[in-house]
C-alpha positions in Angstrom: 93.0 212.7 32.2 90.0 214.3 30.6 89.5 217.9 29.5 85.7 219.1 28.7 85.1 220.2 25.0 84.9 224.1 25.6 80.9 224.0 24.8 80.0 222.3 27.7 78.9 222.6 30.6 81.8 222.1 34.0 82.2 218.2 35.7 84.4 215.5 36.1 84.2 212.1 35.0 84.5 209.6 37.7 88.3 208.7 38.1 89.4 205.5 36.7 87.0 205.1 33.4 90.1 205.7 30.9 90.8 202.5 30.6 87.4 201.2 30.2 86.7 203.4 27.3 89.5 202.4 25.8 89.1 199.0 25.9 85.3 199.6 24.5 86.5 201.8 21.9 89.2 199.2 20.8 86.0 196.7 21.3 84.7 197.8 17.6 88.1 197.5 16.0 92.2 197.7 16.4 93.1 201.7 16.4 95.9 203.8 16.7 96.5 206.2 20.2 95.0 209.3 17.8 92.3 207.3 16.7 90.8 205.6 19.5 90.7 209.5 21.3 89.4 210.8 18.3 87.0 207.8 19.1 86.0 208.3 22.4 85.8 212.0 21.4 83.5 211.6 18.8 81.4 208.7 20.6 81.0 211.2 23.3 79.0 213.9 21.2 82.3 215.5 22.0 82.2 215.7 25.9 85.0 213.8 26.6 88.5 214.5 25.1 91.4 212.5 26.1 94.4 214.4 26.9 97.8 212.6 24.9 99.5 212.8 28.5 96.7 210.1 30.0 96.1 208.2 27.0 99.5 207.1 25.9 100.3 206.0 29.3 97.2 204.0 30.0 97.5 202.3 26.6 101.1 201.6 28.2 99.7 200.1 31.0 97.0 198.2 29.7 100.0 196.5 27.2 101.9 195.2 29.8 99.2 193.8 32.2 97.9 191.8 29.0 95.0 193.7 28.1 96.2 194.7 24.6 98.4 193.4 21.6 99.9 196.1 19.4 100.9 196.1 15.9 103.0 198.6 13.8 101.1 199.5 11.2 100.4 202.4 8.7 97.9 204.8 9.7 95.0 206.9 7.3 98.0 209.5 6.7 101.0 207.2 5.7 102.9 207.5 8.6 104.0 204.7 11.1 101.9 203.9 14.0 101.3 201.7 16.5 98.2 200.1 16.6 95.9 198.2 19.4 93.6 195.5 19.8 91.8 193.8 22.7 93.5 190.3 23.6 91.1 187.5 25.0 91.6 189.2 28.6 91.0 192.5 27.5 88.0 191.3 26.6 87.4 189.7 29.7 88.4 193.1 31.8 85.6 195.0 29.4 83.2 192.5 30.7 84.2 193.0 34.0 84.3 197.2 34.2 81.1 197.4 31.9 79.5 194.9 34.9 81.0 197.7 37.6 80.3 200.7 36.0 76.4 199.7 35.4 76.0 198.6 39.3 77.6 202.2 40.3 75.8 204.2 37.9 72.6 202.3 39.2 73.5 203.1 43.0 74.4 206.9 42.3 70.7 207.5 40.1 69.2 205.7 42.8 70.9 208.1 45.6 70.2 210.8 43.3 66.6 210.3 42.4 65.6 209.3 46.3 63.5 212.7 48.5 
């Protein structure tokens, strides 16, 4: 799903926050599939990078349950794309995994900073 940027350190991301960084990232404006990991990438300070073999399907995914409208368009280097943005339940999802991930972030520092 997620490969490290070489400079850094080992660790995993917790397994199931693709989607909600893609929806956040698409959040701030409609994107391409190269753009929105160039996005997260960037966003990062370059600790996360999306692997094309997760991303493309969970933009898939998130298409079909509702989550996200796409558009042909014309990307920054003239060539076709298609391009994403949140619908009204996407939105509502983000709400809804940005809610989640605070409350288990919160539990694991708390677990973490206890003697």
């Amino acid at each position: 799903m997620f490969t490290r940027a070489k400079k850094n350190p080992p660790g995993e991301l917790v397994q199931g926050t693709l989607d909600m960084l893609i929806l956040k990232t698409l959040s701030r404006a409609p994107l391409h599939g190269y753009a929105i990991a160039e996005s997260i990438e960037r966003t990062s300070g370059e600790i996360l990078r999306v692997e094309e073999g997760a991303l493309y399907p969970a933009l898939h995914r998130l298409e079909v349950r509702g989550l996200l409208a796409p558009e042909w368009g014309v990307s920054e280097n003239n060539r076709r794309a298609k391009f994403y943005r949140l619908t009204a339940a996407g939105r509502k999802r983000l709400g809804e995994e940005a809610s989640h991930w605070t409350r288990m972030t919160a539990g694991i520092a708390r677990v973490m900073e206890a003697g």
